[in-house]
C-alpha positions as CSV (number, residue, x, y, z in Angstrom):
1,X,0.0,0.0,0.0
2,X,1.2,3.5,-0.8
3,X,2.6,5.8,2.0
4,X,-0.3,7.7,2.0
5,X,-2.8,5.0,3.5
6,X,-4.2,6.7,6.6
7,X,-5.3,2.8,8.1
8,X,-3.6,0.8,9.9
9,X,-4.1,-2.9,10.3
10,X,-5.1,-1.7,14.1
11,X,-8.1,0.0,12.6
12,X,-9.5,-3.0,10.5
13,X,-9.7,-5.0,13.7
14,X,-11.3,-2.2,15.2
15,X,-13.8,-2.1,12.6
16,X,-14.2,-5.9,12.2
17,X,-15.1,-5.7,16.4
18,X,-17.7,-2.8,15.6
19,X,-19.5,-5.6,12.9
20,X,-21.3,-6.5,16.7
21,X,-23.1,-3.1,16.7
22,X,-24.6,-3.9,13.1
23,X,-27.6,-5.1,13.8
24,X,-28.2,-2.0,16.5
25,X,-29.4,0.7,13.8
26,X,-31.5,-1.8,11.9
27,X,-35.0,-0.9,10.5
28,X,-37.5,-1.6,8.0
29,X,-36.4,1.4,5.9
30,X,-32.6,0.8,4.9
31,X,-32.7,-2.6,7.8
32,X,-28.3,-2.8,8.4
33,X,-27.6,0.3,6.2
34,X,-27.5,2.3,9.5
35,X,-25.8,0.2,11.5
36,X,-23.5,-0.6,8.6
37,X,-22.5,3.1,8.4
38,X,-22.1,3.3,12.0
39,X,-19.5,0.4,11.7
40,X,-17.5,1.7,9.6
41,X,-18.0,5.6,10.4
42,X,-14.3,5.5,13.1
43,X,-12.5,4.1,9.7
44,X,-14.1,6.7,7.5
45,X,-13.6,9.6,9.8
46,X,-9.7,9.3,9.7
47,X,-9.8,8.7,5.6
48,X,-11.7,12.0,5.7
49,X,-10.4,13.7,8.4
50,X,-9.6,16.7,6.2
51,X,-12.3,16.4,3.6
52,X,-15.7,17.3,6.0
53,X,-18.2,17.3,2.7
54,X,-16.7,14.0,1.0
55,X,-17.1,12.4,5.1
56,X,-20.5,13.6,4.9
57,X,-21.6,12.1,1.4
58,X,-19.7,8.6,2.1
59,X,-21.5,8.3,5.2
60,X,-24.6,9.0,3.4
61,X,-24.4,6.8,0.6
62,X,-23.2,3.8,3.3
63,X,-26.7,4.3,5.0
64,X,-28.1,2.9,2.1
65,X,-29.7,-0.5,2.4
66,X,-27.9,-3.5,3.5
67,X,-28.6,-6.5,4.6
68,X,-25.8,-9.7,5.7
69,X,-25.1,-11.8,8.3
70,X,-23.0,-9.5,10.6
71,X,-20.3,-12.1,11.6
72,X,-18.8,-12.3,8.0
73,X,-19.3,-8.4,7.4
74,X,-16.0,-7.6,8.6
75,X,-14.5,-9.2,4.9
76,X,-16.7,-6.8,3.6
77,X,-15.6,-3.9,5.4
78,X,-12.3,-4.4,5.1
79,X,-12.6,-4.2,1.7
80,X,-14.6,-1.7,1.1
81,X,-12.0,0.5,3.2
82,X,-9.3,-0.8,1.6
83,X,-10.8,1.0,-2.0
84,X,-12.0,3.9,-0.2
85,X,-8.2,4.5,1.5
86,X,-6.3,4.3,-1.2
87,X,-8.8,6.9,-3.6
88,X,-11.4,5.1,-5.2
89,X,-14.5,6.5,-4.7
90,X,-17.8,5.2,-3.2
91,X,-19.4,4.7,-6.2
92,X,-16.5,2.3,-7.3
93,X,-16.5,0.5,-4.3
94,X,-20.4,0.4,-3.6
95,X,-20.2,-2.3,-6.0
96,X,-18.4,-4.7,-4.4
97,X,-19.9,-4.2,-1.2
98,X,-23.3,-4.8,-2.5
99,X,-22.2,-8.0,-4.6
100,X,-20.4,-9.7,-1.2
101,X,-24.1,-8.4,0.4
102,X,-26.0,-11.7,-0.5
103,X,-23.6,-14.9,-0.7
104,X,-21.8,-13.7,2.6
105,X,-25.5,-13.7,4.2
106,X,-26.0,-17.3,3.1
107,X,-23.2,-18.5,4.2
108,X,-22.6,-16.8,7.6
109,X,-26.6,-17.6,8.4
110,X,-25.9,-21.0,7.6
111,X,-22.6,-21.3,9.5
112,X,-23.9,-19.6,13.1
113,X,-27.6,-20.5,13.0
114,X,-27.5,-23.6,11.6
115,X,-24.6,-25.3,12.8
116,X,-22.5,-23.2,15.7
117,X,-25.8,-22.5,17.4
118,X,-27.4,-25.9,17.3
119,X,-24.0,-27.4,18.3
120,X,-23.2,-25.6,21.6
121,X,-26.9,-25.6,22.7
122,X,-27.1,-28.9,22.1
123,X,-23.6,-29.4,25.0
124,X,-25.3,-26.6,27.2
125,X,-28.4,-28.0,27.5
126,X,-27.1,-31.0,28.2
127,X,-25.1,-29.9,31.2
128,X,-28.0,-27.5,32.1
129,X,-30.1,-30.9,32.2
130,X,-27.4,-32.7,34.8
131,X,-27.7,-29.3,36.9
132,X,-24.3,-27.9,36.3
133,X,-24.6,-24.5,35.9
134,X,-21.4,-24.4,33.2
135,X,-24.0,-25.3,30.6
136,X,-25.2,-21.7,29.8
137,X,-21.6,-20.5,30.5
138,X,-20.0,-22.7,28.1
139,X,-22.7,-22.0,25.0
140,X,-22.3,-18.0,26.0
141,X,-18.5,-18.3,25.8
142,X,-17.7,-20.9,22.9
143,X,-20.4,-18.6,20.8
144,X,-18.7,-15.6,21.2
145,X,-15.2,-16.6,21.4
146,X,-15.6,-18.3,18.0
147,X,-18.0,-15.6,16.4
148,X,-15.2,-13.0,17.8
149,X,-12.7,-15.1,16.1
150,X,-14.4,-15.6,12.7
151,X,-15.1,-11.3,12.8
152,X,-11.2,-10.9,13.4
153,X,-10.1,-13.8,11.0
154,X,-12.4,-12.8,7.9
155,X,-11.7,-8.6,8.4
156,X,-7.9,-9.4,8.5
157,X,-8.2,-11.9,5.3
158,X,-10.4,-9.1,3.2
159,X,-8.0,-6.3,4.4
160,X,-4.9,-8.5,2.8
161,X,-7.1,-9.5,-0.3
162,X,-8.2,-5.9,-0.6
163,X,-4.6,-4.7,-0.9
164,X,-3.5,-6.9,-3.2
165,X,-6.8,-6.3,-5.4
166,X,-6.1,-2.6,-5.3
167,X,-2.5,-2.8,-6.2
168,X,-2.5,-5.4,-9.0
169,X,-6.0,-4.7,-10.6
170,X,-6.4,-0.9,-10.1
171,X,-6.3,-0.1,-13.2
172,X,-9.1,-2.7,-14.1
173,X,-11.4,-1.7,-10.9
174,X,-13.8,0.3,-12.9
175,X,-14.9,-3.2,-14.9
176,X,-14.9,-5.0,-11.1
177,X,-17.3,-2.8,-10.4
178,X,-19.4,-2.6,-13.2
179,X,-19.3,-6.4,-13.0
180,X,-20.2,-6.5,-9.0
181,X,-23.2,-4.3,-9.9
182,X,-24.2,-6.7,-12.6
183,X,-24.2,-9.1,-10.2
184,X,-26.0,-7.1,-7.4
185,X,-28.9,-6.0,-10.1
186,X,-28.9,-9.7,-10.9
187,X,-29.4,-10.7,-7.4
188,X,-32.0,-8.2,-6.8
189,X,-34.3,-8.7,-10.2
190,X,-33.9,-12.9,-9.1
191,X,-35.3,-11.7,-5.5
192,X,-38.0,-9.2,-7.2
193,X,-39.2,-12.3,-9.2
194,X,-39.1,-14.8,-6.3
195,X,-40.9,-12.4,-3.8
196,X,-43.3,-10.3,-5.0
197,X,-46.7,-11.9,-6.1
198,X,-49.0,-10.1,-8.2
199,X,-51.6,-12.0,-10.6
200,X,-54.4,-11.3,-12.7
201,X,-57.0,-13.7,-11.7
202,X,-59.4,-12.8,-14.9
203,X,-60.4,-15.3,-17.0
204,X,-62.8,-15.4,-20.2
205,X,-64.2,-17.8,-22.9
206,X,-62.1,-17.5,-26.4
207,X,-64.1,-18.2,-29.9
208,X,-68.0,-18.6,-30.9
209,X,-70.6,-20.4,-28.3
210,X,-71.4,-24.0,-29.8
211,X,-72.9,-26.9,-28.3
212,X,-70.6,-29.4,-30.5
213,X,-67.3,-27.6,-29.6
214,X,-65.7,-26.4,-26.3
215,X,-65.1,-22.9,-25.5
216,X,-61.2,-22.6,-23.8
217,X,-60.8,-20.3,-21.5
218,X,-58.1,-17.7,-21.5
219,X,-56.9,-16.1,-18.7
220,X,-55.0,-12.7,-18.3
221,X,-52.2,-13.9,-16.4
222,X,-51.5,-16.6,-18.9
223,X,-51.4,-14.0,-21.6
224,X,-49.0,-11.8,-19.0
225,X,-46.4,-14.8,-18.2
226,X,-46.4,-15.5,-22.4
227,X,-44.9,-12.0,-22.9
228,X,-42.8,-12.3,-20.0
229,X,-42.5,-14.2,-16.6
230,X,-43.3,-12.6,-13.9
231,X,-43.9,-8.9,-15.8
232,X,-46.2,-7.6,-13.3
233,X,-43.7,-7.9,-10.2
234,X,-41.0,-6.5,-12.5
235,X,-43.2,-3.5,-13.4
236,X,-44.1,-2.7,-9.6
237,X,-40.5,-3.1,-8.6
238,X,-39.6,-0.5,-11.2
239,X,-42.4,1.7,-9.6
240,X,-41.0,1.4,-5.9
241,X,-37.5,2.0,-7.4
242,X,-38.7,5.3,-9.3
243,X,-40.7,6.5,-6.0
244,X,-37.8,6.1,-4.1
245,X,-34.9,7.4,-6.6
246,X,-37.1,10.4,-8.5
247,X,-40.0,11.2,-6.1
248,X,-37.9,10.4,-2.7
249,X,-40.6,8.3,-1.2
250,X,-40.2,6.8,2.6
251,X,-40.7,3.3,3.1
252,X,-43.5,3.8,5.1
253,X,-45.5,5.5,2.0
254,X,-44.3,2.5,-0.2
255,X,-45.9,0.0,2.3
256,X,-49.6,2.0,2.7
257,X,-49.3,2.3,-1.3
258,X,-48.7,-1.6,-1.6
259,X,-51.6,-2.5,0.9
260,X,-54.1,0.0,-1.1
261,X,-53.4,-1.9,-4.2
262,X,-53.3,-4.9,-3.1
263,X,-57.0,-4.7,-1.1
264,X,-58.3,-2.6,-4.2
265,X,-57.3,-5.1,-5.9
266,X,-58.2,-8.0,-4.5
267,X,-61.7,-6.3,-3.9
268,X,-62.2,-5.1,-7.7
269,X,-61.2,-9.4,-8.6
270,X,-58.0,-7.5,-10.5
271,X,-55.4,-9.1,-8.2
272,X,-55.1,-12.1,-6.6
């Protein structure tokens, strides 16, 4: 790293032991973009400690929504820092961050919830059972000793990764970007599609009434998933996305919007 890197590896363990307060701003607006920015707002302060106005905006745009599993965030951090301390801006490194968002949130759910927890409660309760108060003691410690050690461990790996992906590939960050974002819209338009349910429940009869021959019946929806799967949730998404971006609508708004249509809607035999 150049000479001119304000963080020190001091600060990225800092930052990877802050990853605890994530969950502390979370909401159903931006849910961990708070608590995200809060994270990593010590870091960001000393990158910026001359530049008041760029501090300002980074911290704004890292309030964005975010949503992981807080135990693996740290690789994310540390990364995102890395880019941010040695002059690439947000927008460069947004990308990344928002790439790492979803497959780092699979796998640290998987790896505390479904595995670590289980595990020790399984030992704790055991001992609980025989009366030994060390049950509870032992889950409270081995939990945090090991989730403390996988924050450390993963922040220290995507600090060392980050360097050597600023210092080899910085000239080719710009596409790494662009290609993280692809990924992250990807992501996104896959959860849009999986998520949000909207059909057309009409239905009517196709060709001339006649005894001898069966009418078929055609339905809207059919018609809709012909032109493209899945079109109305794709169009609605679009809508929230220009409400927010264009007409700077809250999330509380968006969610009395959705609830009118939907009971409209459903009452009108539009929506199902």
């Amino acid at each position: 790293m150049s000479g001119s890197n304000k963080l020190t590896k001091k600060d990225y363990i800092t930052t990877s032991l802050r990853a605890f307060f994530l969950q502390n701003g979370f909401n159903y607006s931006n849910y961990q973009g708070t608590g995200y920015a809060s994270v990593i707002y010590p870091a960001i302060k000393k990158i910026y400690a001359d530049e008041p106005e760029k501090l300002k905006q980074t911290m704004v745009d890292s309030c964005d929504f975010y949503n992981t599993n807080p135990h693996f965030l740290p690789f994310i951090t540390s990364l995102h820092l890395v880019m941010l301390d040695n002059g690439m801006s947000e927008e460069e490194s947004r990308g990344i961050k928002m790439a790492l968002m979803g497959p780092l949130a699979g796998i640290g759910d998987s790896l505390s919830q479904f595995c670590l927890a289980p595990l020790f409660s399984t030992i704790a309760a055991s001992l609980a059972a025989e009366g030994l108060i060390a049950g509870p003691i032992i889950f409270i410690v081995a939990m945090n000793f090991i989730l403390t050690t996988i924050k450390i461990t993963t922040g220290l790996y995507g600090y060392k990764l980050g360097v050597s992906v600023v210092d080899k590939l910085s000239k080719q960050m710009s596409t790494i970007s662009k290609i993280a974002n692809t990924i992250g819209v990807t992501v996104i338009a896959g959860l849009a599609a999986t998520f949000v349910k909207m059909n057309v429940p009409i239905k009517f009869a196709a060709g001339e009434l006649n005894a001898d021959v069966n009418q078929s019946i055609v339905t809207i929806q059919g018609m809709l998933d012909k032109i493209a799967p899945s079109l109305l949730p794709m169009l609605y998404t679009l809508l929230v996305y220009y409400l927010i971006k264009k007409k700077g609508w809250t999330t509380y708004k968006l969610v009395i919007l959705t609830v009118i249509i939907g009971i409209a809607g459903y009452g009108l035999g539009i929506l199902s």
